[in-house]
C-alpha positions, 0 to 999 in steps of 0.5 A: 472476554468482555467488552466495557462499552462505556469506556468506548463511549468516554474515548470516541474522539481518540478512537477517531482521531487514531483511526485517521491517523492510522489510515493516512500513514498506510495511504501516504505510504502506498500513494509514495510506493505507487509513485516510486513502483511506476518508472521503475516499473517501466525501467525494469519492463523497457531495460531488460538487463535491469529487471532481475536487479529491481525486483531482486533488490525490491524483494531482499528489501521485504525480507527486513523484519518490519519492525528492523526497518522502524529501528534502522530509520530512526538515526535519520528520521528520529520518532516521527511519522516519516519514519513510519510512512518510510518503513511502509512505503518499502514494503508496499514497493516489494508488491506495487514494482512487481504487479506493475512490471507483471501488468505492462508485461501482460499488454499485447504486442500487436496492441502496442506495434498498432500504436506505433504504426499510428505513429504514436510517441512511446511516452504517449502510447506508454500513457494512454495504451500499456498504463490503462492495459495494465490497470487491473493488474496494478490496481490488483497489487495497489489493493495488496499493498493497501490492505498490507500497509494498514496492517502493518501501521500497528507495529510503528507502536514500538517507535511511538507511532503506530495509529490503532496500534497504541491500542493494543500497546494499552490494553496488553500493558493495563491487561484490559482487552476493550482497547485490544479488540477495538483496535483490531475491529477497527483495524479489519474494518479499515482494510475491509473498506478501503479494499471495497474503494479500490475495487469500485475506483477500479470499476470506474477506471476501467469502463472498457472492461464493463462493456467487454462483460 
């Protein structure tokens, strides 16, 4: 299998711009995901009755084919890109509401009684004590959706979107294997890079936990 180098060199400005394309749908999509996981996190990890039915329902949501939920969108959102961001911000919630419960349930009891000893609000130790706490644990499932959410724009290709993914719709259509594995390099090296921000952001986010080590 060869790679016709030329044919790189004549479509660079369209490789940029289906990059582009293809990592703000996987980013908007995680950004939604994180901003709908946080209070219904805090919900199912306050209101025990309710946790079971968030995650259970989360997790049934993950077992829809992905391409199932494109076709199920598109009587409402139609061919458009919010039919895509859509689809990936359902499978990024699945990781992004489990990680967060799982990281506000690992902060210590006696860190959040001295809190409230303190006098501290629960919004305000909810905010400046159990978030922070549970940082790592949530950075670890917004690293998880991240690189899943870039994996996954590709099979939007089917509603006419799919960023990187029209590659490979090409070259499987004219039988030329140059588009197919640029998308894929291209691909892996925007999952590779933005997992590489993620962990220095955490790095940055997290400064007790440099002076700890």
């Amino acid at each position: 299998m060869t790679i016709d180098w030329s044919w790189i060199a004549d479509h660079t400005d369209d490789l940029t711009s289906l990059t582009f394309s293809h990592l703000e749908a996987a980013l908007t999509a995680v950004l939604l995901g994180l901003l709908i996981s946080l209070p219904l996190a805090v919900i199912a990890h306050r209101v025990r009755p309710l946790r079971g039915f968030l995650l259970g329902a989360s997790n049934v949501l993950f077992t829809i084919p992905s391409i199932a939920i494109f076709v199920l969108l598109l009587p409402l959102s139609g061919l458009t890109r919010t039919t895509t961001v859509i689809g990936l911000t359902v499978y990024s919630l699945v990781v992004l509401l489990r990680n967060t419960v799982e990281g506000l349930d690992s902060v210590p009891v006696r860190v959040k009684e001295a809190a409230k000893a303190m006098g501290t609000r629960p919004l305000r130790t909810l905010l400046t004590v159990e978030l922070p706490l549970a940082l790592p644990v949530i950075m670890a499932g917004v690293r998880i959706a991240t690189v899943m959410s870039i994996s996954l724009v590709s099979v939007a290709t089917y509603i006419g979107d799919g960023g990187l993914g029209q590659l490979f719709t090409d070259g499987f259509q004219r039988d030329f294997p140059t588009p197919v594995i640029v998308g894929v390099v291209l691909t892996l090296l925007l999952a590779v890079v933005a997992d590489a921000l993620l962990v220095a952001l955490q790095y940055v986010l997290t400064p007790w936990k440099r002076r700890r080590a």
